[in-house]
C-alpha positions as CSV (number, residue, x, y, z in Angstrom):
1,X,-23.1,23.6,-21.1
2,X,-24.3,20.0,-20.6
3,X,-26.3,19.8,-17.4
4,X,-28.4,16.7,-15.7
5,X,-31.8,15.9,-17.0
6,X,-32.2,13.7,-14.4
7,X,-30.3,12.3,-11.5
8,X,-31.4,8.9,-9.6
9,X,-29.5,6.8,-6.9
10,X,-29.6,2.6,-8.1
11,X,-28.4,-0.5,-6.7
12,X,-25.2,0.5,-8.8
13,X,-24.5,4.0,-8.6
14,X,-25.4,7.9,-8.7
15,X,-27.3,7.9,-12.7
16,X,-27.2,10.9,-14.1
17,X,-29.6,11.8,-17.4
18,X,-27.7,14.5,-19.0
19,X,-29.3,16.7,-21.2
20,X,-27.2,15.6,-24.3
21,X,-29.0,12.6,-24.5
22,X,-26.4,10.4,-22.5
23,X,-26.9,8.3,-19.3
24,X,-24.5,7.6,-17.2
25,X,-23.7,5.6,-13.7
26,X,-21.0,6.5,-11.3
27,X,-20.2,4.0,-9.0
28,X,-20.8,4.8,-5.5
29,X,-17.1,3.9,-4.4
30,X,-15.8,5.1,-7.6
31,X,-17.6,8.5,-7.2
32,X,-16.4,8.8,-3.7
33,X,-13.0,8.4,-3.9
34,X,-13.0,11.4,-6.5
35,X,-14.0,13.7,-4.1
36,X,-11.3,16.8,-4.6
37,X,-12.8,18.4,-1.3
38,X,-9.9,19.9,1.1
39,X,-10.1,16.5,3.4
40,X,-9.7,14.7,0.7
41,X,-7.2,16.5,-1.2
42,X,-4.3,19.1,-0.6
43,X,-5.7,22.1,-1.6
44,X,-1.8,23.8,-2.5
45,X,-0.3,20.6,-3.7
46,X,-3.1,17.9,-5.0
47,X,-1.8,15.5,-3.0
48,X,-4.2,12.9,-2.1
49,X,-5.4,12.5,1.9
50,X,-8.0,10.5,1.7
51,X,-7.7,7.4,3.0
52,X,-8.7,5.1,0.6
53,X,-9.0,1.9,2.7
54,X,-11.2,3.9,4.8
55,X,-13.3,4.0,2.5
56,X,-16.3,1.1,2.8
57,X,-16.7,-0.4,-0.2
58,X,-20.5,-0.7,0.3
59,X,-20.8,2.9,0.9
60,X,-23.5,4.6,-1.3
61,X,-24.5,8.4,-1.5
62,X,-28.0,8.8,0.2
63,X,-28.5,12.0,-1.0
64,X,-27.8,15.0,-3.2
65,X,-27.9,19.0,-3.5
66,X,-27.8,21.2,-6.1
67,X,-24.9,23.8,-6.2
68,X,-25.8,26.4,-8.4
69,X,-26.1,25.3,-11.6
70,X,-23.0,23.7,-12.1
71,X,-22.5,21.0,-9.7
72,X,-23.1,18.3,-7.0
73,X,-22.8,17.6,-3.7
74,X,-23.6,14.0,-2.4
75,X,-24.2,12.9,1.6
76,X,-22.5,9.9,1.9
77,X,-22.9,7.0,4.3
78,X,-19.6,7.4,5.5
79,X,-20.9,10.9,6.6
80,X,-18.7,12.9,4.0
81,X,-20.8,15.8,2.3
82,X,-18.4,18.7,1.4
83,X,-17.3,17.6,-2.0
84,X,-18.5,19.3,-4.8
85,X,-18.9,17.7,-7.9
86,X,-19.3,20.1,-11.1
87,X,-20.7,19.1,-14.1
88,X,-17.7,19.6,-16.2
89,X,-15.7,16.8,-13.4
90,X,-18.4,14.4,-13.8
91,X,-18.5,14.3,-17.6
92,X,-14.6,14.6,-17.8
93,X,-14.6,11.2,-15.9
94,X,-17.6,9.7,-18.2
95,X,-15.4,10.7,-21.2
96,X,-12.3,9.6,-19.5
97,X,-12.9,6.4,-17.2
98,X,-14.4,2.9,-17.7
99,X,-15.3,2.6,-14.2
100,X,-18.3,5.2,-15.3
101,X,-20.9,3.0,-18.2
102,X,-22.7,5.6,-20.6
103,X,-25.3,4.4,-23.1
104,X,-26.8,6.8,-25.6
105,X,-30.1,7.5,-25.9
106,X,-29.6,7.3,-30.0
């Protein structure tokens, strides 16, 4: 499984060093608004509840927790920190989302 190297908040987003040699920054606003928490998302249906114009658009995660060895959970300056983030999500939406810029360390 891939996991982080190395995880740093910038000026642009959470960066994550993963251990296949990829880098990648998430977008603060970007990476909140994925949150698939219970607030945030129907747990039954997957219907969306978060608010998304609630959502600042300066907002930035402040800090970070390991779960496991399999995810993330970010504090956020809106106060939001019970999303978890597993690897698997976050390199789904690097393979799958231009709002999320890889570069190679090839």
């Amino acid at each position: 499984m891939t996991v982080p190297d190395q995880i740093d908040m910038t000026g642009e987003g959470v960066r994550i060093a993963w251990d296949d040699g990829r880098t990648c920054t998430y977008p603060y606003r970007y990476l909140r608004l994925q949150c698939a928490c219970a607030a945030c998302v129907e747990e039954m249906t997957g219907r969306p509840l978060l608010n998304v114009s609630a959502v600042p658009d300066d907002i930035i995660a402040v800090e970070y927790l390991s779960v496991g060895k399999y995810a993330l959970q970010f504090l956020w300056t809106d106060s939001h920190d019970s999303g978890i983030y597993p690897f698997t999500m976050l390199l789904r939406l690097a393979e799958n989302d231009n709002a999320v810029v890889c570069e190679s360390s090839d």
